[in-house]
N, C-alpha and C positions, 0 to 999 in steps of 0.2 A: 504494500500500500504506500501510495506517492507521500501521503499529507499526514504526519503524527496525529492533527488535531482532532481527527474521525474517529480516532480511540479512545476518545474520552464517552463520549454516550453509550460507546458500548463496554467500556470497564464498569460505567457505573449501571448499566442493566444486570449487569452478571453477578455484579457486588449486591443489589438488590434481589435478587433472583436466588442467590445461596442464602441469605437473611433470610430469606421467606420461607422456603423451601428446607433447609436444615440444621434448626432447631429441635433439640438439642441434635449440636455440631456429630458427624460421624466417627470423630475422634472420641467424643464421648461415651455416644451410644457401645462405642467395642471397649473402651475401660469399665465401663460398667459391666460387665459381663464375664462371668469368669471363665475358667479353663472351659470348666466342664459345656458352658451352657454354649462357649464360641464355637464346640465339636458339632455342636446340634443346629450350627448355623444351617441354613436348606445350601446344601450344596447335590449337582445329583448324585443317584445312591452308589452306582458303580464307579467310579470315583471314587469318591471316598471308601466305600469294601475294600475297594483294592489296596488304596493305602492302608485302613486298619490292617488289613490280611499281611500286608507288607514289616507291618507294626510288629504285629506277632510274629512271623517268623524270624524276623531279628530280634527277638527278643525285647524289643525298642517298647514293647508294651506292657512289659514287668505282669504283674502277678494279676489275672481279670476271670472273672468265673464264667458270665455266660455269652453269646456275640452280641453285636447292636440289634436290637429287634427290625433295625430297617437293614439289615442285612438278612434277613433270613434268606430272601432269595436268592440271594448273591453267592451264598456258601451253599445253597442246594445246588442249584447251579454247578458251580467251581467243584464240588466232590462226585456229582452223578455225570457230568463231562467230562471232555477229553482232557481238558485243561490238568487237573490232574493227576490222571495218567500221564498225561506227558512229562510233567515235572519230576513226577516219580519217577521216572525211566530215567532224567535226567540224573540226578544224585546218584541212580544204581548206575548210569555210564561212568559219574565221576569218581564213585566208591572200586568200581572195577578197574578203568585207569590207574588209581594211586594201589591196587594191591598187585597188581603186574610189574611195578616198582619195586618190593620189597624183596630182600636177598632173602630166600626161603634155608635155615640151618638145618632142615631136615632132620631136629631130633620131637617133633610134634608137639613143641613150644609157642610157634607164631600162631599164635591168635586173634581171633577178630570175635565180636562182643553184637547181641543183636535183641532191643528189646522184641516184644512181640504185638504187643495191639497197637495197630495203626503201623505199625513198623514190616511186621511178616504176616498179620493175619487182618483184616480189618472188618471194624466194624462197625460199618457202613446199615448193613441190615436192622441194625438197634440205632442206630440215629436219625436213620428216616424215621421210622416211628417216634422219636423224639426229641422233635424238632433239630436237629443237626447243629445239636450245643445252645439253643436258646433256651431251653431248658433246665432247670437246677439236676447235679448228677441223684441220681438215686443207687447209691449200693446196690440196693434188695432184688431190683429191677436188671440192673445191668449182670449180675451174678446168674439170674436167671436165663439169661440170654447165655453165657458163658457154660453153663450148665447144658445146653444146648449141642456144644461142641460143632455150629455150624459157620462159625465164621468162616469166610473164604479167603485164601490167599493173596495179596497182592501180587499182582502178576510177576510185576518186575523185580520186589523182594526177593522172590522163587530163581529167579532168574540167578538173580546176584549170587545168594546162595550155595546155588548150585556151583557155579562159576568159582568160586573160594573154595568149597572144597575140592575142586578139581585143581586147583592150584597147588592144595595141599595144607591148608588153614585149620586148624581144629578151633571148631563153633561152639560159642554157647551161650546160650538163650537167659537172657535175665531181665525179669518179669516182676513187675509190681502186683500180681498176682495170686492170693493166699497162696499155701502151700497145700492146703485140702481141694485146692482145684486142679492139682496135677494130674489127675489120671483122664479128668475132662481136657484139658491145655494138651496132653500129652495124644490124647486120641485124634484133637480137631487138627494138628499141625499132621498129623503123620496122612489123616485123610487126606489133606488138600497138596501134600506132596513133599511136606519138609522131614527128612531124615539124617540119620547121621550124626546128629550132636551129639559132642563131649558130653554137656551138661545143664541141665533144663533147673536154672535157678528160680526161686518162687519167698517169698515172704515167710519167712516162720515166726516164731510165736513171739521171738526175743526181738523182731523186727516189725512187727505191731507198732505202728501212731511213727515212726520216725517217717521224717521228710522223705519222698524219692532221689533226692539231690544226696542225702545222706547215704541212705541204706543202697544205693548202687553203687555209689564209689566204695566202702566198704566192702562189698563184692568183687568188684573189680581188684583194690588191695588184697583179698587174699589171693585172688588168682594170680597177681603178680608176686605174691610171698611162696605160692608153690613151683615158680619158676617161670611162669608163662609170660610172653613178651605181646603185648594187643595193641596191637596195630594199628585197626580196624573199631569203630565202634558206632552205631545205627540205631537211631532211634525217631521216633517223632515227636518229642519233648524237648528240650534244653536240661530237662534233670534228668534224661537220659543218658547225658553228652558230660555235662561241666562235673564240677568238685572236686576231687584228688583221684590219684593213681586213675589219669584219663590216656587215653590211646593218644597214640603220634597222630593218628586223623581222624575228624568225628566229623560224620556224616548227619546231618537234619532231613529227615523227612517232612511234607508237608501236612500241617494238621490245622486245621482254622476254628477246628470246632470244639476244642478244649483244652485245658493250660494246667498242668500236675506239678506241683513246687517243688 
C-alpha cells in the first residue's frame, strides 16, 4: 500500500473489533483452565487417540487406569485392524534382527525372557466384551476368561518364538499370572502353538500384592544368579521391561488398553 495514512481506520477497526469480540482476552480464557480440563479442549478424536496412544507407549503417560471415553473407538478400531498387526510384526522384525546379532556360547545360557498376555497370547476376546480398557479391571471376571484357556496366539509373537528357539535361545515365560492358573496358562499356550520352554514363571504366594515392576525383575535376578545371560526380553507393559537385572534389549509391544505398575 502506497499511502501509511489508510492504516489508521483500519488498525482502529480491528482494535475495536478484538475489544468487542474477546472479552475475556484468549490468553485468559486458557490460564484459567487447567491441565486436565485444556486435554478436553474439542480437538478431533483421532488426533488426539493417537497422540494419547502415543503417550502411553512411551511411557510419557505414567500410571492411568482406564482410556478416554472418547477414544473408545479409536482403540477398537486400532486392536481389531490391521494397524496392529502391523506394529506387532514390526517389534517381532526388530526383536528378531537384534537376536541374529548375539554371539550364541552354546552352553544353553542365552536367554530371552517373554511375558505372556498381550505379549504371546492375547486377549482381545475379553476386551471386546469389555469395552477394550474403558472399563475398570475386574479380577473375578478376567480369571474367568483365563480359566477358559482360549486365548489365541499373537501371530507374530508365535513367529518370533519360534525363530529364537531355532537360533538356539532357551525361553521362558514370566507371567503376572497366579501360580494356581498354571495348568490352565500351560494348556492354552501349548494349544495355540507355543512349546518348548525352559520355564513357565507364575506369581506364588510370597509374590502376592508386590508391584509387577518388582516381582519381575526379581525373577529375572534369579535367572541371572543361576547363570543365564537375557538378552532378549518382551512384553507389552513397561513393568514388563524396566527395574533391575533387565536384558541388553527390551522389546514393547503395543497395548493401549491397559497400564500394570
Amino acid at each position: 500500500m502506497a499511502s501509511g495514512q489508510s492504516l489508521t481506520p483500519i488498525f482502529v477497526f480491528l482494535l475495536c473489533l478484538v475489544s468487542t469480540t474477546a472479552s475475556p482476552s484468549v490468553i485468559q480464557i486458557l490460564r484459567e483452565n487447567t491441565v486436565s480440563e485444556y486435554r478436553n479442549l474439542r480437538i478431533d478424536d483421532d488426533p488426539f487417540c493417537e497422540s494419547w496412544r502415543l503417550s502411553v507407549e512411551t511411557n510419557d503417560a505414567g500410571y492411568w487406569s482406564t482410556i478416554p471415553a472418547r477414544c473408545l473407538q479409536f482403540v477398537e478400531d486400532y486392536m481389531t485392524g490391521e494397524r496392529y498387526s502391523y506394529d506387532s510384526e514390526f517389534v517381532a522384525q526388530d526383536s528378531l534382527a537384534f537376536a541374529k546379532t548375539v554371539e550364541m556360547a552354546g552352553d544353553g545360557r542365552d536367554s530371552w525372557v517373554f511375558d505372556i498376555d498381550e505379549t504371546l497370547l492375547s486377549n482381545l476376546p475379553y476386551y471386546e466384551a469389555h469395552g477394550f480398557g474403558s472399563e475398570s479391571f475386574d479380577e473375578s471376571s478376567f480369571d474367568s476368561w483365563v480359566d477358559l484357556a482360549e486365548a489365541p496366539a499373537l501371530t507374530a509373537s508365535l513367529s518370533l518364538y519360534n525363530d529364537l528357539k531355532q537360533l538356539g535361545f532357551t525361553l521362558f515365560l514370566l507371567t503376572g499370572r497366579g501360580e494356581y492358573q498354571r495348568n490352565v496358562t500351560e494348556k492354552n499356550l501349548l494349544d495355540v502353538g507355543f512349546t518348548g520352554w525352559e520355564r513357565l514363571i507364575l506369581r506364588g504366594t510370597s509374590d502376592q500384592g508386590k508391584p509387577a515392576i518388582v516381582y519381575k525383575s526379581e525373577k529375572r535376578k534369579e535367572l541371572q544368579d543361576e547363570g543365564y545371560r537375557i538378552h532378549g526380553n518382551s512384553g507389552d507393559q513397561w513393568s514388563d521391561l524396566l527395574g533391575f537385572a533387565i536384558a541388553r534389549r527390551s522389546f514393547k509391544l503395543p497395548n493401549p488398553m491397559y497400564y500394570i505398575a
